[in-house]
N, C-alpha and C positions, 0 to 999 in steps of 0.2 A: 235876208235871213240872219238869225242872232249867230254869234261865235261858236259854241255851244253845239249849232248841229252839223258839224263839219268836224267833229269826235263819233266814235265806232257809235251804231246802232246798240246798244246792249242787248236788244228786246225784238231783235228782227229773226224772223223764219232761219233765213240763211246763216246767220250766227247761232245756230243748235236752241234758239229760244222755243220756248212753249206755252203755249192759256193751259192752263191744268185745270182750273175750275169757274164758272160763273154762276150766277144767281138763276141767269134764265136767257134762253135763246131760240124763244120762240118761231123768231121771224127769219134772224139769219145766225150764222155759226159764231163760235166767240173767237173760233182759230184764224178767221178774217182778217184781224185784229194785226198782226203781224203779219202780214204779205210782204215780201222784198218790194213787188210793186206797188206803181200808183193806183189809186183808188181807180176801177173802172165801172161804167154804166152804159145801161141800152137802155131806153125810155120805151115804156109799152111792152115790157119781158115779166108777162104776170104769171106765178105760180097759183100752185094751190093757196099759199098763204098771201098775197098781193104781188105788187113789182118789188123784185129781188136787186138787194143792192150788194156790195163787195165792201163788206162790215159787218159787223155786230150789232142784231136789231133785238131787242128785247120786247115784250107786249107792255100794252096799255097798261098801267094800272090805276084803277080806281079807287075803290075803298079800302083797297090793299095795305099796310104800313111798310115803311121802308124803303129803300133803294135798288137800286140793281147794279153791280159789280163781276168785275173778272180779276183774275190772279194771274199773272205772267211772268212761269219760270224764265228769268236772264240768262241768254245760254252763255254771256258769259260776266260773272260777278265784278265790279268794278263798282266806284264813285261815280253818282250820279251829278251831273252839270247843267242837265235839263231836258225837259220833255213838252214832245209835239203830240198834242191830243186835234187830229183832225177829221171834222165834220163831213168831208166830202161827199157829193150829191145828197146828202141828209138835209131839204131842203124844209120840211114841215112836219119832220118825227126826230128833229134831233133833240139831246135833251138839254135844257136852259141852263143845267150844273154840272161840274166834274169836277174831283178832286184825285189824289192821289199819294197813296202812302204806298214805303218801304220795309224791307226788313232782310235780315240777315239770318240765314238756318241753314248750316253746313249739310253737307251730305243730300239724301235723296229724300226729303221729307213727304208723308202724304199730306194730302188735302186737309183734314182734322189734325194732325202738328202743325201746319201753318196757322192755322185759324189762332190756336194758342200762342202763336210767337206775339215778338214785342212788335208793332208796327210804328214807325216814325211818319207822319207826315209832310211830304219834297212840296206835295203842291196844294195849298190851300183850294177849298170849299171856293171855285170861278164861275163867273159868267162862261158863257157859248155862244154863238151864233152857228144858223148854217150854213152848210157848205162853207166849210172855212179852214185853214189851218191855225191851232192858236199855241202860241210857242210860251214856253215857261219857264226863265231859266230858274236851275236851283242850287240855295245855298248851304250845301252839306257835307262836312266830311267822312260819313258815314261810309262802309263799303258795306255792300246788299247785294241779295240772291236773288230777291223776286220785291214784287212790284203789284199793288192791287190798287186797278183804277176803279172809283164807283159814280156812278151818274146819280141825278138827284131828278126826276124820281127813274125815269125809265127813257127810251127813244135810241138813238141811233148811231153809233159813235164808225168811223172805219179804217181809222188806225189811231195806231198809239206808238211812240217813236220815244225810246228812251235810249240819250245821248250822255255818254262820261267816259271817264278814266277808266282800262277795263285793270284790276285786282285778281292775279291768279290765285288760287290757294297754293302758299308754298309747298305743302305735305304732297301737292300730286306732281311737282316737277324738281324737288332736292335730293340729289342721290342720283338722278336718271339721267338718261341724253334726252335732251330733249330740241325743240325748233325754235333757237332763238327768235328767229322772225318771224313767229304766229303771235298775229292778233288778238289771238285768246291767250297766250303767254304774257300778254302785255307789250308786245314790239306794236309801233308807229312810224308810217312815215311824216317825215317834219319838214319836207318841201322836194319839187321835182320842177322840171323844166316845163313841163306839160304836160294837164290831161284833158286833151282838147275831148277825148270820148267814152273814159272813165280815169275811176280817182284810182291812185296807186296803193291805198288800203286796202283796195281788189284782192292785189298780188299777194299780202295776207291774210287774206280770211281765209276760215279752216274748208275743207272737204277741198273738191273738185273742182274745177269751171266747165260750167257746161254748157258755156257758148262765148264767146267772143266777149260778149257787155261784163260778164263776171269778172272779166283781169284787168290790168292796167294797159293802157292804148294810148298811144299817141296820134297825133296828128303828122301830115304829111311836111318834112321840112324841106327847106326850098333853098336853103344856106349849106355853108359847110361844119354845121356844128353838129351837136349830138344831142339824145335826150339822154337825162338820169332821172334819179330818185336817191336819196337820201333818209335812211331809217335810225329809230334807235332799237337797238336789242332788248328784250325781255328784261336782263341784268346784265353783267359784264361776264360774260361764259368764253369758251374757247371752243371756236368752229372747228368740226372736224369734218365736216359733208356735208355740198350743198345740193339743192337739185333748182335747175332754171327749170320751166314747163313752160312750153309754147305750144300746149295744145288748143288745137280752135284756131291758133293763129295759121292758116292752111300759108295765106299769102302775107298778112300783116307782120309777120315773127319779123326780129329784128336781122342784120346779115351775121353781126358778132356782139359778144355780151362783153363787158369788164366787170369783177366785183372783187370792191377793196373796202378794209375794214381801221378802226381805227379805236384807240384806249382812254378814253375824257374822263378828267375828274367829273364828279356830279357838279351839274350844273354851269360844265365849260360849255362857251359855245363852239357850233361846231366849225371846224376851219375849209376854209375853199377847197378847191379840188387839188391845186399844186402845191399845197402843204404837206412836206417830207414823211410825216408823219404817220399817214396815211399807209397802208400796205397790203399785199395785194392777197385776195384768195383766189381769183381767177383770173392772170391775164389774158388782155383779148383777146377773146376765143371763138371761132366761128360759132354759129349753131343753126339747128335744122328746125322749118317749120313742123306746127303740130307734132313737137316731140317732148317728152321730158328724158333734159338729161343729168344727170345724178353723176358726181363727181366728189372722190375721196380727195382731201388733201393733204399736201405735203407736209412735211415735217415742220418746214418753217414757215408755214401759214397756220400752224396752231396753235396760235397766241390770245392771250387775254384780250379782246374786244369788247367795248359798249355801242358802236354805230356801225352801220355800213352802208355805203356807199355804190349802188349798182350804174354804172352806164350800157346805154343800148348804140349802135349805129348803123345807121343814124339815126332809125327811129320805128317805130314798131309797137310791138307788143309785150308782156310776159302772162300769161296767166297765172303761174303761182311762184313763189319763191319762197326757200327752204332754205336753212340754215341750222343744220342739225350739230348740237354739241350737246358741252357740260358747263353747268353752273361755276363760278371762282367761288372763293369762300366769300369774296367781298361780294358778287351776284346774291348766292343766300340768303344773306344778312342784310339785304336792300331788299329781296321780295318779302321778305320776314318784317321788316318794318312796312312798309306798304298795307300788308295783311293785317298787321293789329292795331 
């Protein structure tokens, strides 16, 4: 797999994305299109309309002029890096072309204001085969809100996977507390010891987890060591309350958490674990499976931060992590440049 898709889904269900409109959806839905999951099929599962697939099938056309297309709101705005248009079980109705443009329209626009925006082109007028996944990376520095794929002429597409930078709008998190470590804030994790059973951008992502696979897991360790994870912040803000969530994790939670934070120019790299530098918002701290617990901090854990640093031990789980503050003026002024 290319670089590229191992950056946030922009355009996934579970990251608040949306299809707001398609040309036509005959055969199957256009909201398909975005399932967190992998494509799924049963052979011989015939509707009224034929055998039903887990995609976006549009009809035949014939003398018809044109293409067939879908528009999908980004739930969350960011630089695009590149996109997986995959074919899966679309073995004889997929369609031979796909392309896909971008574009950028603040706020909650309809259907007819999008049509009028400016649209940029990420991926050229491709080939397809079926059943396939066909990866695209893309070279843009644009930041955009939605995304319209269009097939050439019609057939079967069953996801569409759009991977980048995610770009908050400053105007909705300057002035307010906000969670440095959300996903849609623009926080990343940039390396962990292990995710032998999911990825630690889990622990990130907005809403809830509502099962075990949704948060970050480890594998069972056999040493005397621990696992972590390592994030960057939103911007550089100062934590004032975090909350660990170990729910779902009935048995997997870890036995105690640690989480320490740390202040890097732009573009330091970040330093190993016993560098002084580093400073704690939570020492090791026992905690209870399937629970979220929410903890104020202290006076002198409310410092300017850009990274943090969580350890579990020895190993486990978290399903979500929060790191709620305020923006520094030099945060701002880094989401503000980002955004224009």
């Amino acid at each position: 797999m290319s670089d590229f898709t191992a950056l946030p889904d922009l355009a996934v269900r579970s990251n608040r994305a949306a299809v707001v409109a398609a040309s036509d959806e005959s055969f199957e839905e256009r909201e398909n299109l975005i399932h967190p999951w992998e494509p799924k099929f049963s052979p011989e599962t015939f509707g009224t309309k034929g055998q039903e697939y887990d995609g976006w099938e549009t009809r035949r056309r014939r003398n018809e002029p044109g293409n067939d297309w879908a528009i999908i709101r980004l739930g969350m705005p960011g630089r695009i890096r590149g996109v997986v248009i995959d074919t899966a079980w679309f073995k004889g109705n997929y369609p031979p072309f796909a392309s896909v443009q971008a574009c950028r329209v603040s706020g909650y626009p309809t259907v007819a204001e999008l049509d009028s925006a400016e649209w940029v082109e990420v991926v050229e007028k491709s080939p397809l085969t079926g059943d396939a996944k066909h990866e695209f990376p893309v070279d843009s520095d644009g930041v955009f809100t939605h995304v319209r794929l269009t097939m050439f002429p019609d057939g079967g597409i069953a996801r569409i996977r759009v991977h980048g930078d995610v770009v908050p709008d400053p105007a909705l998190l300057i002035g307010l507390t906000v969670d440095l470590a959300a996903l849609e804030n623009g926080a990343r994790t940039l390396g962990c010891s292990n995710m032998f059973y999911s990825a630690p951008d889990n622990m990130l992502a907005p809403g809830l987890a509502r099962n075990q696979s949704e948060g970050w897991e480890t594998g069972r360790r056999r040493d005397d060591g621990n696992d972590w994870a390592v994030l960057a912040l939103a911007a550089q803000g100062v934590p004032e309350l975090i909350e660990i969530d170990t729910t779902n994790l009935v048995f997997n939670a870890p036995a105690e958490v640690r989480l320490r934070a740390i202040d890097l120019p732009d573009g330091a790299p970040v330093p190993p674990a016993d560098d002084p530098a580093w400073f704690d918002l939570l020492p090791t701290t026992a905690v209870q499976p399937d629970t979220p617990h929410r903890i104020r901090l202290g006076a002198e854990s409310r410092r300017p931060a850009t990274h943090a640093r969580v350890d579990i031990y020895p190993d486990g789980g978290i399903a979500r992590l929060r790191i709620l503050g305020s923006l520094t003026a030099a945060g701002e002024n880094t989401l503000n440049t980002r955004w224009s």
